[in-house]
C-alpha positions as CSV (number, residue, x, y, z in Angstrom):
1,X,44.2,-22.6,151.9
2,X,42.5,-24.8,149.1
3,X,42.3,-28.5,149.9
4,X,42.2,-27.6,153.8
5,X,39.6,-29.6,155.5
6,X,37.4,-27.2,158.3
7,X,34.9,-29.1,160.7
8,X,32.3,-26.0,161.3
9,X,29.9,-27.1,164.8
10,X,26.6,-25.8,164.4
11,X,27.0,-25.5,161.2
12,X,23.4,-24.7,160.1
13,X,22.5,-22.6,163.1
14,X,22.4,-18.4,163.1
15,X,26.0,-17.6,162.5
16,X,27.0,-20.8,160.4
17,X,24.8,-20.9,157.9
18,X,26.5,-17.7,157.3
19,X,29.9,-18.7,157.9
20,X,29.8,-22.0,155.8
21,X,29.1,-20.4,152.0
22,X,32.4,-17.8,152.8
23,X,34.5,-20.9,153.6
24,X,33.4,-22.2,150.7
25,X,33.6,-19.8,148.2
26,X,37.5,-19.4,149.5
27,X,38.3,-22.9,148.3
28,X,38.0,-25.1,152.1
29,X,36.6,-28.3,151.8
30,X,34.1,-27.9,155.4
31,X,32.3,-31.0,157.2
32,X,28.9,-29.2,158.6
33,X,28.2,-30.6,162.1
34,X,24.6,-29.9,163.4
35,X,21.5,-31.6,165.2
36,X,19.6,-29.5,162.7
37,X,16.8,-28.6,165.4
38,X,15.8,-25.1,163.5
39,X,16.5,-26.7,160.0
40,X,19.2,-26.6,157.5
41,X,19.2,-23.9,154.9
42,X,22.7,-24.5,153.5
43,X,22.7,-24.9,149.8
44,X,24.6,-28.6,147.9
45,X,28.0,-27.8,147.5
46,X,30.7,-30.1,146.0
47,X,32.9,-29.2,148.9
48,X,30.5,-29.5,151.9
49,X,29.3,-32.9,153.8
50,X,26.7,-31.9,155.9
51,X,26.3,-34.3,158.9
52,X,23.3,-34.2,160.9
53,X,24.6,-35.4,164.3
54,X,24.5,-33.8,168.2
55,X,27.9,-32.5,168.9
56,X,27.7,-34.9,172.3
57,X,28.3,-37.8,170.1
58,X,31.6,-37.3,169.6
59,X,32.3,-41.1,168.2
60,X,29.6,-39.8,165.2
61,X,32.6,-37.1,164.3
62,X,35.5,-38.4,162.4
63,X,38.8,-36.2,162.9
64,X,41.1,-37.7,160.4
65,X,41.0,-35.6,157.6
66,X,40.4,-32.2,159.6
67,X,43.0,-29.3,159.8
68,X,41.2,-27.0,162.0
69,X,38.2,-27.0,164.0
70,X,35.7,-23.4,164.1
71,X,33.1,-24.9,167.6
72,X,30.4,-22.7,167.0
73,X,27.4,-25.5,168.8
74,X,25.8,-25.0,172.2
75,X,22.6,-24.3,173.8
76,X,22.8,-20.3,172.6
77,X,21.9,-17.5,175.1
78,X,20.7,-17.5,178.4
79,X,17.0,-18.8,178.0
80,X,18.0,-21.2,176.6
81,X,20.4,-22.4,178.7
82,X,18.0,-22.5,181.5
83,X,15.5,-23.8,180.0
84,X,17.4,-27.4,180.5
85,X,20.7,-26.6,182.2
86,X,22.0,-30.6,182.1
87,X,21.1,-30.2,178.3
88,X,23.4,-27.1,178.3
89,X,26.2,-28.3,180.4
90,X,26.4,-31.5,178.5
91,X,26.3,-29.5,174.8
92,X,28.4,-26.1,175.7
93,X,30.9,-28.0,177.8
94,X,30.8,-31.6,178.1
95,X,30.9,-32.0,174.4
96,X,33.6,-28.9,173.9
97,X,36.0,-30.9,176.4
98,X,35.4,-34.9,174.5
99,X,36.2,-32.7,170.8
100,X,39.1,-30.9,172.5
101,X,40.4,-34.3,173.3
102,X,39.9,-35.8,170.1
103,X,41.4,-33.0,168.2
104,X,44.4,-33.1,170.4
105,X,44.8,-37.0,169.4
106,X,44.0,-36.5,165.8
107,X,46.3,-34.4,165.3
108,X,43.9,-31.6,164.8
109,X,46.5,-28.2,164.5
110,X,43.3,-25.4,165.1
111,X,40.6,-24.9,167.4
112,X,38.6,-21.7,167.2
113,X,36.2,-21.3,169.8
114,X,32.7,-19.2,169.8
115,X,32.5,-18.1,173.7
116,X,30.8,-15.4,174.7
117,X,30.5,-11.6,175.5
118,X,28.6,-12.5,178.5
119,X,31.3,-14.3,179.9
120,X,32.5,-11.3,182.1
121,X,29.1,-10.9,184.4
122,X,27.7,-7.5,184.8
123,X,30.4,-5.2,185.2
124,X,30.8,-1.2,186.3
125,X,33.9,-0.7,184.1
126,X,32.9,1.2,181.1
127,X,36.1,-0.8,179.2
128,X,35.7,-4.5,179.7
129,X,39.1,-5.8,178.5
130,X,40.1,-9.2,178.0
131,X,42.1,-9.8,181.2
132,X,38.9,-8.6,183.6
133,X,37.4,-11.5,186.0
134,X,35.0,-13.9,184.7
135,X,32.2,-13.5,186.5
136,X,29.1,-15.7,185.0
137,X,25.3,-14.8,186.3
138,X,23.7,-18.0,183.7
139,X,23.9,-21.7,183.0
140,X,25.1,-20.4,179.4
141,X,27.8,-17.9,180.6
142,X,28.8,-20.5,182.9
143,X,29.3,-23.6,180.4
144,X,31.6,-21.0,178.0
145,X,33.8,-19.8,181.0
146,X,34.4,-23.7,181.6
147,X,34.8,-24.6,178.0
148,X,37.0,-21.5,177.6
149,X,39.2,-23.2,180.3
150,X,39.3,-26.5,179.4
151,X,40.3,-25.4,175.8
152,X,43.4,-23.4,177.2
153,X,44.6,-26.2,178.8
154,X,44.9,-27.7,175.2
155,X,47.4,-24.7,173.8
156,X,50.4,-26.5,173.9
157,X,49.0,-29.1,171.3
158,X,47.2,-27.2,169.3
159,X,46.3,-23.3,168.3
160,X,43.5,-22.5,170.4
161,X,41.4,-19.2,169.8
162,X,39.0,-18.0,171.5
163,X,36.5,-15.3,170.6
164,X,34.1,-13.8,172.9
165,X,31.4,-12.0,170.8
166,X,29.2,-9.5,171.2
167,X,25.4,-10.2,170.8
168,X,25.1,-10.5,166.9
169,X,22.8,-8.9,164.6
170,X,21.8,-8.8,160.6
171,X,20.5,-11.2,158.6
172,X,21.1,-14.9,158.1
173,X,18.8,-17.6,155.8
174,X,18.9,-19.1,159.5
175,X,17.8,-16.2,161.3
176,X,17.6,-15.4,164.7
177,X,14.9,-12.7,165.4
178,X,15.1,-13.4,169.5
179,X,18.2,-11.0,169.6
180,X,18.1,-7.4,170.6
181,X,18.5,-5.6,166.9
182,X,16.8,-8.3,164.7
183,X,13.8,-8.5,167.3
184,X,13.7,-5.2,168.0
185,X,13.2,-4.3,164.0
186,X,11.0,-7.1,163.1
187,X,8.5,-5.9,166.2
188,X,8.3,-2.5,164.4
189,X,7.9,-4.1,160.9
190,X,5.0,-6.3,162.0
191,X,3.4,-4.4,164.6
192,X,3.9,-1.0,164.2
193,X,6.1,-0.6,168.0
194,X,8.5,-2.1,169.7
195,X,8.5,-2.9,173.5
196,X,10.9,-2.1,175.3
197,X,11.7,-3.6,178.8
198,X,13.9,-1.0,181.1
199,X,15.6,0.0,178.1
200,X,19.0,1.2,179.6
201,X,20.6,-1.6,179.6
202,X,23.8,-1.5,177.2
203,X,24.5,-4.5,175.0
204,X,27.5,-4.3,172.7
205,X,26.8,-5.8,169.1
206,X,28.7,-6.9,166.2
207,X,27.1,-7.1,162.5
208,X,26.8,-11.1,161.4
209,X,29.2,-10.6,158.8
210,X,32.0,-9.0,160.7
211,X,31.7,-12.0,163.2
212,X,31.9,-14.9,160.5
213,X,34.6,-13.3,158.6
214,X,35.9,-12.6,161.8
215,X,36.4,-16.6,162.1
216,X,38.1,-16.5,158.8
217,X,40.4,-14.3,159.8
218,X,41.4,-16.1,162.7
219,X,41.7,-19.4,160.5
220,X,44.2,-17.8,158.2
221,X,46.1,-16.0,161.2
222,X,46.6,-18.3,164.0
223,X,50.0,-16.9,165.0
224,X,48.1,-13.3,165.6
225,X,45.2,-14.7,167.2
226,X,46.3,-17.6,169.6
227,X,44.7,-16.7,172.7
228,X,41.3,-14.9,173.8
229,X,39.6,-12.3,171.9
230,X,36.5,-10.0,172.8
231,X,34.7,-9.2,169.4
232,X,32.3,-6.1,169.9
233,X,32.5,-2.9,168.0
234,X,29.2,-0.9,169.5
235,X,27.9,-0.8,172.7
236,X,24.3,0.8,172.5
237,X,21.6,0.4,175.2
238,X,18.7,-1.2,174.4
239,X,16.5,1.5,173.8
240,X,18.9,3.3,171.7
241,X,18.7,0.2,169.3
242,X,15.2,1.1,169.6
243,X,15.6,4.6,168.9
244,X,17.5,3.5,165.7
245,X,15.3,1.2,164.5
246,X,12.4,3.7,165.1
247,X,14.8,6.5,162.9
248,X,14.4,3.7,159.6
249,X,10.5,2.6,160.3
250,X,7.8,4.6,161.6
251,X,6.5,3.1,164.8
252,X,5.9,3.6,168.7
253,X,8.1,2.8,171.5
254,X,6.4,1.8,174.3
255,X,9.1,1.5,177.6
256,X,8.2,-1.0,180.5
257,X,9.6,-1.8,183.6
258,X,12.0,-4.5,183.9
259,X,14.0,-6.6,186.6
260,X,16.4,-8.0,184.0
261,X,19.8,-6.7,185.8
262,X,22.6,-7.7,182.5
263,X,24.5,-4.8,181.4
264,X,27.5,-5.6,179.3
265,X,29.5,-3.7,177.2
266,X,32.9,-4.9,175.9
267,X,36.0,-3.3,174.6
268,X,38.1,-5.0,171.2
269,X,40.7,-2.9,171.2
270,X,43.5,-6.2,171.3
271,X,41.5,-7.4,168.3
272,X,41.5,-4.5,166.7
273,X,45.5,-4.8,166.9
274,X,45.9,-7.7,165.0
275,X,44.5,-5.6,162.0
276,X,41.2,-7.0,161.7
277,X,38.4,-4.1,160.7
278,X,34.8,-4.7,161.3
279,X,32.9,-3.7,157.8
280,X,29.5,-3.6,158.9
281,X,27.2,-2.1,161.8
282,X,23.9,-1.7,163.4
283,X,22.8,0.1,161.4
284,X,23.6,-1.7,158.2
285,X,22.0,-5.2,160.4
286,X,18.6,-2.6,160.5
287,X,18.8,-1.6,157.1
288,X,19.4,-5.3,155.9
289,X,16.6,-6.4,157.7
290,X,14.0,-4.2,156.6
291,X,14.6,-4.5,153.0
292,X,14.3,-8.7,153.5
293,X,11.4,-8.0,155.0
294,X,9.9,-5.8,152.4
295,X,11.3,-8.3,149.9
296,X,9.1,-11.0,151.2
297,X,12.5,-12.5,151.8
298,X,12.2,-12.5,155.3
299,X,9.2,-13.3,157.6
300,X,8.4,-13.8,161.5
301,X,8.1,-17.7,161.6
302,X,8.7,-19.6,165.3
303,X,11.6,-21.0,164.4
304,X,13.5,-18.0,164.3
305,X,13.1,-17.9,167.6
306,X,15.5,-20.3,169.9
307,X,13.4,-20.5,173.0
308,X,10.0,-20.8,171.6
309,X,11.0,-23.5,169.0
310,X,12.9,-25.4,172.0
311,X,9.9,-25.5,173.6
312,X,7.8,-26.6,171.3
313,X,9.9,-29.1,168.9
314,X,12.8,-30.1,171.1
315,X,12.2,-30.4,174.6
């Protein structure tokens, strides 16, 4: 795979700041797209070029060189996206659509796409399998189920894979501590007892790791992977995470009511039959966590935290 050339979107947000040092270290050159709105910590590397750039300005992103394409850039989760749904609608699907059709002309032979769990809606079916409805309750569900569609329209030109992950959890040097496990364990960390709203809602997860190397996998198996994947390994309701988390640090749960309706769960069973294993866990993202924390390697800071730093440095 050396001498491959990999354009990574959001390339120095949560999941690729993780993703871009593996590619590396496996011998891909990788051209790092990002508007860089929560930093960059990705460290010089003969092999990267690093383009600070918004996704929408597709003439900014030059094709020529590029083998495959991993899309990992949009407005992420549902705050977010309503926090300025044209914002999200032109990043998550406007922008997916003018890259699609630019990597179709280029000559582009790989698009991996990062969708969503959430696509599906809340459902009753305890196994939520790839060929269920899509049925999308946010502006951010709703961009991916469009973007999913317009990118299948482009698998006769080019191998199109689409993941739809779970919520991810664990550590990255671009952390995200707005997402169930991470927030959940930094809340007991720094104050002693998490809050948790309703509580039995079920979220499935997927350790950071197994999701990034999930990519990889995908990259070097195209003819096992062309198509839609869910990518989800646990399905654990909200206060069970708690529960967990409580198990490694000594604090108080304190339950509150809630209105918030989502409940999904997800099954990765055709995953799983390609061959790909998940290494990592929950647990692991808890234990991970706390010994960052304790390290002084990891702190609460605002920009950890997509909706709050939106608000205050980007909107």
């Amino acid at each position: 795979m050396k001498n491959e050339t990999v354009l990574v979107t959001g390339a120095t947000g949560y999941k690729g700041t993780v993703l871009v040092p593996k590619l590396l270290a496996k011998g891909y050159k990788v051209i790092a797209i990002d508007t860089q709105w929560f930093g960059n910590f990705l460290e010089p590397h003969k092999n990267l070029t690093v383009i600070k750039t918004d996704v929408r300005h597709t003439d900014d992103i030059n094709l020529e060189q590029v083998d495959s394409i991993i899309h990992l850039a949009s407005i992420a989760n549902d705050p977010c996206g309503d926090l300025n749904p044209k914002l999200t609608w032109e990043v998550s699907a406007l922008a997916t659509m003018q890259l699609a059709d630019k990597a179709k002309k280029a000559g582009v032979k790989q698009f991996i796409y990062a969708s969503s769990g959430s696509v599906y809606g809340v459902k009753d079916e305890e196994q939520v399998t790839e060929d269920l409805s899509l049925e999308p309750i946010s502006e951010y569900n709703k961009t991916k189920m469009v973007a999913e569609r317009v990118l299948l329209s482009y698998k006769d030109c080019m191998a199109v894979q689409i993941v739809r992950p779970a919520t991810v959890c664990g550590l990255s040097k671009r952390m995200r501590l707005d997402v169930s496990v991470n927030m959940l364990t930094m809340q007991a960390l720094t104050n002693g007892k998490i809050t948790v709203f309703g509580g039995a809602q079920v979220r499935p997860n997927i350790h950071i790791d197994d999701i990034t190397d999930l990519y990889i996998y995908m990259l070097e198996n195209p003819e096992k992977t062309s198509g839609v994947f869910n990518a989800g390994f646990e399905n654990i309701s909200i206060l069970d995470i708690a529960k967990m988390v409580q198990a490694k640090i000594n604090c108080e749960i304190e339950i509150t009511p809630s209105n918030d309706p989502r409940c999904y769960r997800i099954n990765s069973d055709k995953l799983l039959a390609t061959g790909f294993k998940p290494s990592k866990n929950v647990e692991t993202a808890i234990e991970e966590i706390i010994a960052a924390h304790e390290a002084g390697k990891l702190k609460n800071e605002d920009h950890f935290y997509n909706l709050k730093w939106m608000q205050k440095e980007v909107l």
